[in-house]
Every structure is written in C-alpha cells, then in structure tokens.
PLY file of the C-alpha trace (Angstrom):
ply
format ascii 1.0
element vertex 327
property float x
property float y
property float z
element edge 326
property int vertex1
property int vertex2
end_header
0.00 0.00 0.00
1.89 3.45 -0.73
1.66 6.18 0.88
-1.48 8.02 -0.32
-3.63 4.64 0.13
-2.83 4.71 3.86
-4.07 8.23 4.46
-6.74 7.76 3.02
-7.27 4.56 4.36
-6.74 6.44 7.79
-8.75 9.24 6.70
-11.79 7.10 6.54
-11.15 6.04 9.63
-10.61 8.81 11.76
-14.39 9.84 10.50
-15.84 6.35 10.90
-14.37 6.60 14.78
-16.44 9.60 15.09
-19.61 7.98 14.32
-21.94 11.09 13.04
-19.89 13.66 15.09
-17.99 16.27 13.27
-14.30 16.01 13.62
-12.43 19.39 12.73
-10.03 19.61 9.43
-7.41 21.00 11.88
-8.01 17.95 13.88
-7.90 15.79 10.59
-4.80 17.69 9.68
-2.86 17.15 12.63
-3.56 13.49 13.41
-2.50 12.42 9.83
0.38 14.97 9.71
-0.69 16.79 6.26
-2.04 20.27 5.49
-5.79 21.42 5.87
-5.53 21.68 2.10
-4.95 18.30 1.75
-7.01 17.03 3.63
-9.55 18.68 1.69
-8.04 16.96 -1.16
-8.57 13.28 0.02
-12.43 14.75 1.38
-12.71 15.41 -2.67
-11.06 11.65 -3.50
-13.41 10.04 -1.28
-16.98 11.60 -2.92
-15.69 10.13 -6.09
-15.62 6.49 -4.52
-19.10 7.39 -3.23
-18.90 8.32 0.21
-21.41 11.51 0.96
-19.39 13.70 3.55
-20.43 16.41 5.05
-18.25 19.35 5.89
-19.68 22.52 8.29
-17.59 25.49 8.53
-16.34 25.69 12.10
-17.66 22.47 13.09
-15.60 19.47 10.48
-16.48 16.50 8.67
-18.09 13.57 9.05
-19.53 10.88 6.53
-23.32 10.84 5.52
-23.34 7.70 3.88
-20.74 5.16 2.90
-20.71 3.99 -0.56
-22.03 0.46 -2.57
-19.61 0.70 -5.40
-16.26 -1.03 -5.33
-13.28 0.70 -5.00
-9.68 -0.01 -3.54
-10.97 2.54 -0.66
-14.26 0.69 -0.24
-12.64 -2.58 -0.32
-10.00 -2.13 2.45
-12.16 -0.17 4.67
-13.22 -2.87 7.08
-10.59 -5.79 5.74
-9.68 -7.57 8.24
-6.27 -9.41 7.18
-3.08 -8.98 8.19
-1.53 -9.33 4.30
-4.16 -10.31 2.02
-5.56 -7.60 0.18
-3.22 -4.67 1.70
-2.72 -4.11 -2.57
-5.75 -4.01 -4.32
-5.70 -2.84 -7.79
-9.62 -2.22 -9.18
-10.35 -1.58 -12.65
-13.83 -0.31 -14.02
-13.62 -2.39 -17.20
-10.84 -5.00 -18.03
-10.55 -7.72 -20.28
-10.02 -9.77 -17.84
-8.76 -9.61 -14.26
-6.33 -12.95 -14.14
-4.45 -10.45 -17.38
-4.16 -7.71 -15.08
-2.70 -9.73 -12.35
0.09 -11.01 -14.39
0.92 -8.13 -15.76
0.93 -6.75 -11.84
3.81 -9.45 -11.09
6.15 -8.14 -13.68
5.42 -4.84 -11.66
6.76 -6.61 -8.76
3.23 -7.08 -7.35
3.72 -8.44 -3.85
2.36 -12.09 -2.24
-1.43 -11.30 -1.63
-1.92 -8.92 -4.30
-6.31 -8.22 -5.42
-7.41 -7.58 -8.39
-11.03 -6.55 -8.62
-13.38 -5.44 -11.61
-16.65 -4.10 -11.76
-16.82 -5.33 -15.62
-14.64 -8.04 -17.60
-14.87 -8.32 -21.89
-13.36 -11.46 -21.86
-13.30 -13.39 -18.85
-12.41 -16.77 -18.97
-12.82 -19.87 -17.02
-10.88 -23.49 -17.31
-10.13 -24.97 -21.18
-10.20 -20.91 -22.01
-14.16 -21.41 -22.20
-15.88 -17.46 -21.90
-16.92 -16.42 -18.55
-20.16 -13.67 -18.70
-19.20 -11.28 -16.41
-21.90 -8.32 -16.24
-21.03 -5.06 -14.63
-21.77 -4.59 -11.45
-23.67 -8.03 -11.07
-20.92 -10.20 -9.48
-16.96 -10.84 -8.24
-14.96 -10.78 -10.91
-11.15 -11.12 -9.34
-7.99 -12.55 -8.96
-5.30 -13.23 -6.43
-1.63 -12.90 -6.46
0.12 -16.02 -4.64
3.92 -16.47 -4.08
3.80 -20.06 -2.49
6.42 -22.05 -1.07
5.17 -25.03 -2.22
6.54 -27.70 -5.13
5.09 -26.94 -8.63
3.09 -30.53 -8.62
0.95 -29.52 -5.57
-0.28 -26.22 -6.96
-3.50 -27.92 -8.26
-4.44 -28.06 -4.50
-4.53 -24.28 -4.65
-7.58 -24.81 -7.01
-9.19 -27.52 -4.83
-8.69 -25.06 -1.52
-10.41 -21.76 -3.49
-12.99 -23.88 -3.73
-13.52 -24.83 -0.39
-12.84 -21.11 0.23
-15.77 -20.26 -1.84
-18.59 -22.84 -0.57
-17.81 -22.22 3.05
-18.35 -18.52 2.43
-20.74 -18.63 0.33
-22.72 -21.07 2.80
-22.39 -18.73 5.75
-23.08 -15.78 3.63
-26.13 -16.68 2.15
-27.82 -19.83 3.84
-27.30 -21.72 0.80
-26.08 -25.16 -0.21
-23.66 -24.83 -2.30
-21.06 -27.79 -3.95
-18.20 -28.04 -5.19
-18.39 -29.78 -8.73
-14.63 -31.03 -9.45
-12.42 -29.48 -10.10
-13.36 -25.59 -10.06
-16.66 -24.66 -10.11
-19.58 -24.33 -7.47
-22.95 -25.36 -7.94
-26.41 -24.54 -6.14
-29.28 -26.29 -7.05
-27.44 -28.07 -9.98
-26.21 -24.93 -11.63
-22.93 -23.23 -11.88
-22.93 -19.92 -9.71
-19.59 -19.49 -9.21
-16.00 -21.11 -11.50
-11.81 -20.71 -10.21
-9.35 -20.84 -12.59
-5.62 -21.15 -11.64
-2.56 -20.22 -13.56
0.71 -20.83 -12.35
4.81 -19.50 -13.43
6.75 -21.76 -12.13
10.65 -23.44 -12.93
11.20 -27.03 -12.65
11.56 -27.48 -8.87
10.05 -23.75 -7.71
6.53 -21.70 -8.15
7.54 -18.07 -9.09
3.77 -17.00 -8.32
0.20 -18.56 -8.88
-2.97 -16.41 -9.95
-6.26 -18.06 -8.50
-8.50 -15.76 -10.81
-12.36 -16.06 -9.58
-16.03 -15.17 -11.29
-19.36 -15.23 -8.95
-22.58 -14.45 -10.26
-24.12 -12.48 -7.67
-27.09 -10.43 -8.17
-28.17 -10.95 -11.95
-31.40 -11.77 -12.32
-32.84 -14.87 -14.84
-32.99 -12.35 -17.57
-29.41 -11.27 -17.05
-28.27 -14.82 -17.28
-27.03 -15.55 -21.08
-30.46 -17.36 -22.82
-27.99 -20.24 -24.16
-27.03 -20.54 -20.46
-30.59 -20.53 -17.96
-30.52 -24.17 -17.73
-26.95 -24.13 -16.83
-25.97 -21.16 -14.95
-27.44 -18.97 -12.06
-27.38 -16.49 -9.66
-26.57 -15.97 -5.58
-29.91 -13.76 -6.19
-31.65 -15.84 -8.55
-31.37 -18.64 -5.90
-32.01 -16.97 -2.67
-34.16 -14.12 -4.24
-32.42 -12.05 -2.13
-29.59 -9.39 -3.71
-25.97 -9.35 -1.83
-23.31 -6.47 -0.46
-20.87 -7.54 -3.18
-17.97 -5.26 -1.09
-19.00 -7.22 1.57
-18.72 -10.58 0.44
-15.31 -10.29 -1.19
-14.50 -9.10 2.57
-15.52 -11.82 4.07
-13.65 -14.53 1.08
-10.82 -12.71 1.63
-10.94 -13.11 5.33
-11.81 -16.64 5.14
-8.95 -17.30 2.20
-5.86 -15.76 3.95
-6.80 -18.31 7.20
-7.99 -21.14 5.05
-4.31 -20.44 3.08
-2.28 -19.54 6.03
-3.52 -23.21 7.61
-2.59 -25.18 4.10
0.58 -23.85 3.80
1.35 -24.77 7.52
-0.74 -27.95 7.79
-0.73 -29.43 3.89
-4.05 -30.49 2.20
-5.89 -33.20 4.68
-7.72 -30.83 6.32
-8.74 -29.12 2.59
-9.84 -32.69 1.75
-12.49 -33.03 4.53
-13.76 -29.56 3.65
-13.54 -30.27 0.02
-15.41 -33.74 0.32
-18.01 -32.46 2.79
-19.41 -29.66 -0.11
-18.34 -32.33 -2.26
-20.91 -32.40 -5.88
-22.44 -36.08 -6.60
-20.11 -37.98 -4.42
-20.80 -41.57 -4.74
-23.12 -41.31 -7.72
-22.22 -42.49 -11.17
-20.62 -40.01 -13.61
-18.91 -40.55 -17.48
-15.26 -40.08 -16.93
-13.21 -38.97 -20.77
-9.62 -38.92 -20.24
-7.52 -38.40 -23.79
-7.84 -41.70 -24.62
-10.63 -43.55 -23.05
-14.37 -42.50 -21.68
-16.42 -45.16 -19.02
-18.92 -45.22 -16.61
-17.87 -45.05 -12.59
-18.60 -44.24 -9.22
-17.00 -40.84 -8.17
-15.65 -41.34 -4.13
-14.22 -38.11 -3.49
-10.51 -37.08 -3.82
-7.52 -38.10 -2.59
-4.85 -36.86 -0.06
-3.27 -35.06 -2.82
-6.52 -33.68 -4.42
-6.53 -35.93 -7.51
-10.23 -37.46 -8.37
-11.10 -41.13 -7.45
-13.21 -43.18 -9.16
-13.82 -47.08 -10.04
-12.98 -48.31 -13.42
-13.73 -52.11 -13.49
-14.24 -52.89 -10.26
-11.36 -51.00 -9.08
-10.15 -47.76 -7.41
-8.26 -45.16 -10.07
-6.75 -41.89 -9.37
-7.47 -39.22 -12.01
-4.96 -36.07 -12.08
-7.30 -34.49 -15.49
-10.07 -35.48 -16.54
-13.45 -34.25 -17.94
-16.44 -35.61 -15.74
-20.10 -35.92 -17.22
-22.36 -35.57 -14.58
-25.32 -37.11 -16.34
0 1
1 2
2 3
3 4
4 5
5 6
6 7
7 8
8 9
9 10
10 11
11 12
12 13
13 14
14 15
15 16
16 17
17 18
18 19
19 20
20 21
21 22
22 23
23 24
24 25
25 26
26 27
27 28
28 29
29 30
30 31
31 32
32 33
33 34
34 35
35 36
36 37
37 38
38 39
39 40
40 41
41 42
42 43
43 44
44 45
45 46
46 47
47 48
48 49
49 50
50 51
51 52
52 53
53 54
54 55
55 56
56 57
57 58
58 59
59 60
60 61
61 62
62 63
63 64
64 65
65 66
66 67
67 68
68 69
69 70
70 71
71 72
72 73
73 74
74 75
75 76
76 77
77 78
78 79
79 80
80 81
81 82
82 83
83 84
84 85
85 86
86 87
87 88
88 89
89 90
90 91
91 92
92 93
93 94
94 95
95 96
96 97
97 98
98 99
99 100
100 101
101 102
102 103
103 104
104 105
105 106
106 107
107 108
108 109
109 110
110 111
111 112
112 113
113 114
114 115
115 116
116 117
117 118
118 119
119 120
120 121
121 122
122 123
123 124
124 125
125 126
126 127
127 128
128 129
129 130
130 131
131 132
132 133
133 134
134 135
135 136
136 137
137 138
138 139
139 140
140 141
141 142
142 143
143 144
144 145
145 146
146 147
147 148
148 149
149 150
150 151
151 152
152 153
153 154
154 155
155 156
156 157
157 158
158 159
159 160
160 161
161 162
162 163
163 164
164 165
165 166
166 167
167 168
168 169
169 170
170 171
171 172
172 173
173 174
174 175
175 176
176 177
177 178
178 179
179 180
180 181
181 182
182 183
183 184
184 185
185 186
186 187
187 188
188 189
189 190
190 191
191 192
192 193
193 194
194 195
195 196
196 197
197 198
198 199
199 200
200 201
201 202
202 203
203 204
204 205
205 206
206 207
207 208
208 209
209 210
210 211
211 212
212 213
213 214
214 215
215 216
216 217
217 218
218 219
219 220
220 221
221 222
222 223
223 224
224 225
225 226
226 227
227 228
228 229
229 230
230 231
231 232
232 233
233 234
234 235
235 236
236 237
237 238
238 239
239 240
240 241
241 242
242 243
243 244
244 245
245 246
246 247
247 248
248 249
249 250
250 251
251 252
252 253
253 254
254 255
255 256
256 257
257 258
258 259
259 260
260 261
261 262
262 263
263 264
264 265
265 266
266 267
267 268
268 269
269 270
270 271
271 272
272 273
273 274
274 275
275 276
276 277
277 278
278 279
279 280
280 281
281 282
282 283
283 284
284 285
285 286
286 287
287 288
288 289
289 290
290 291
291 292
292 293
293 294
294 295
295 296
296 297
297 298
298 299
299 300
300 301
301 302
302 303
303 304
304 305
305 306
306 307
307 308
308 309
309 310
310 311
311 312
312 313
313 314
314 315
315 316
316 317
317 318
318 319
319 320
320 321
321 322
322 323
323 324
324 325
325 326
C-alpha cells in the first residue's frame, strides 16, 4: 500500500471513529500529519468512490453515507487481514482480471496482491471457455500467490479456493452450495460461481500462482445468457435475495488468507475433509473422458493429494485431469 492509500485509508477512519460527530479539518490535519488543504483533497477523493461527507464550517467533517460501489478505498475499509488484500488494484472495465494480475507481477506485485473489476470483456474460465461477467452483477477477481510449495501440488490451490468459496458462500447466504470437481460451485445443480488457476513456475520452484475467480451475484434470470438458464445462475436468482458484493469479497478474503495460512502450515488433509463435505455427486455415477478412453464409474471423493477417485472395473483409479459428465 503506498503512501497516499494509507491516508486515506486512515482518513476514513478517523471519520468512521467519530460515528456522526464532526471532527475538525485541523483535527484531521494534525492526526494524519498533512495540510488542511490536503485534507480537503482526500475529502474530494473520497466523494468520487461514493462516500457523501459532510463538511460545516467551524464544526468538520463527518460521513453521511458510505458507498455500494467497489473501490480499492471501499474494499480495504473494514478488511480484516493482516496481508491479504493490503494491494488491491480495481479496474472499471478490463478484459479480464487474471491479465491484469500477471501483468501486476512483472510490476513486482507483492504475495497477496487483489485484483477486482466491476466489468470483464473477456473473462475466462478453465479450457479458455468465456466467462459472462456483467457489470456490477458479481466478483470478478484474482489473487496474487507467491507459495512455497513444489510446482506438482499447486493444483491443490484450485481444490482449496474452492472450499474457500462454498464455506463462504454457505455462511453468507444460507445456501447449499457444492463443489463440482475441479473448479466450479454449484447450487441447485447450476454453476454460480467457476476458479481458474494459472501458475509461473521453474522445474523445482513456483515463481507466483494467480487463482482468478467469477461469482454471479445479483443478476437476475434475464441477465443470465439465454444459451445458459438451464446451466448457470445467480446468488440472487437462488435466494431471491440481492448481496453487499464489497461485503462478500471481505468476508472470502478473510476466510482465504486463514484457510491459506492453515494449508501452507498444515498441507491439504484438512482441505480434503472440507472439500469432500461440499463435495458435488459424491458416490453417484458419472462418465469419466480422459484423452484416450471414456467409461462409466462411481466418483468417491478425492484423494490426499486432491486428484479425483473413481472405479474403473471394479477397481479404485486416481485421475490427475479429466473431464467428468455428470449425467
């Protein structure tokens, strides 16, 4: 976070402290060690991220009303994390936010990095298959990872977003969601919510990971793509309710730098449980197609490393890629 951020970040807090009294620009000016004039400045900054402030001659400012549009201001206001998050980098309109992010690391973007959009042209999800993502209607984002973790284990990182994302979203909401292997949750049978993960790495070493995410939040049915209503929906369409969206990323990234933070100390057997108690059609009958074969089996969950189990003639196999039908 430079320097300007964490005024302003301090700014906003100063006049949240004072709940709807007035504190004085003198005041303002002295606690955060700049001019009256600047002050006045960030006051100016802050009404074009939304917030209503108020300012009295001879009496100060305080805040009206806080914003509902996403910002880096409106984002960190209220984050409680110690390192996820402390960068966020919004954009208005991007092609897509996992682009952004990689283009952030050759920046030097730091371990824990955000990248949020209100709008992305060409989102994508796994296989490079389009990902709608309206403005305004859902999470479009991405996270910068530096991991200390062997190449062949990133996968994982998928398989933990995931849980990420269904715990969350079940508190959140007081839905059911699933976790449909490997990337995407489901409620009521449709996708709401997809990860994709794309990793740098050398032979033996993971320069940085980008777990890019896309939520549907508050579209309604007609907002939905017609070619995808039978296959897609909506944290609104399903619970009829519409969602905070600055709240919700709050609380995912609250709930990912913990859920991480215990991986990368602990390994996956814990994600496993998680991952197998949200766990899509676990011991029904799917089509597995690898590259060169397609059957009929039971799916049992994953394993200790994250890879897919299934039966194949009567017997146990471990899947690392595969494309699951879920008939």
């Amino acid at each position: 976070m430079d320097k300007l951020e964490s005024t302003r970040n301090r700014l906003i807090e100063l006049l949240a402290n004072a709940k709807e009294q007035y504190i004085s620009g003198q005041n303002l000016s002295e606690k955060l060690n700049i001019s009256r004039s600047a002050v006045w400045k960030h006051m100016k900054e802050l009404e074009k991220d939304g917030y209503n402030i108020e300012g009295v001659s001879k009496k100060g400012y305080r805040i009206l009303e806080y914003p509902d549009k996403l910002s880096a201001n409106t984002l960190q206001w209220g984050l409680n994390t110690k390192w996820l998050g402390k960068t966020i980098i919004h954009k208005s309109v991007t092609p897509s936010t996992q682009q952004v992010a990689h283009q952030a690391v050759q920046e030097d973007a730091v371990h824990g990095t955000v990248i949020i959009a209100d709008e992305q042209t060409k989102g994508k999800g796994r296989m490079n298959r389009s990902w709608h993502s309206a403005k305004g209607k859902g999470i479009w984002m991405s996270i910068v990872l530096k991991p200390e973790i062997p190449p062949h284990l990133a996968p994982q990182l998928t398989l933990l977003s995931a849980t990420i994302l269904a715990e969350t979203l079940a508190e959140f909401t007081a839905l059911e969601p699933k976790i449909k292997w490997p990337n995407d949750i489901f409620i009521h049978n449709k996708k709401t919510a997809g990860i994709l993960t794309e990793m740098q790495a050398e032979q033996d070493q993971i320069q940085y990971v980008v777990i890019g995410m896309g939520i549907n939040v508050n579209q309604d049915v007609d907002e939905i793509p017609e070619d995808l209503r039978g296959k897609a929906t909506s944290l609104q369409i399903e619970s009829t309710n519409s969602w905070n969206i600055t709240e919700l990323i709050q609380h995912i990234l609250v709930k990912f730098e913990d859920a991480y933070s215990k991986y990368i100390e602990n390994g996956f057997s814990d994600v496993k449980v998680i991952w197998e108690r949200y766990g899509y059609k676990i011991g029904e009958i799917v089509t597995i197609k690898t590259m060169r074969e397609s059957w009929k089996g039971k799916f049992l969950g994953i394993a200790e490393d994250g890879a897919l189990l299934t039966t194949k003639d009567g017997e146990i196999k471990k899947l690392y890629s595969a494309e699951i039908e879920w008939n």
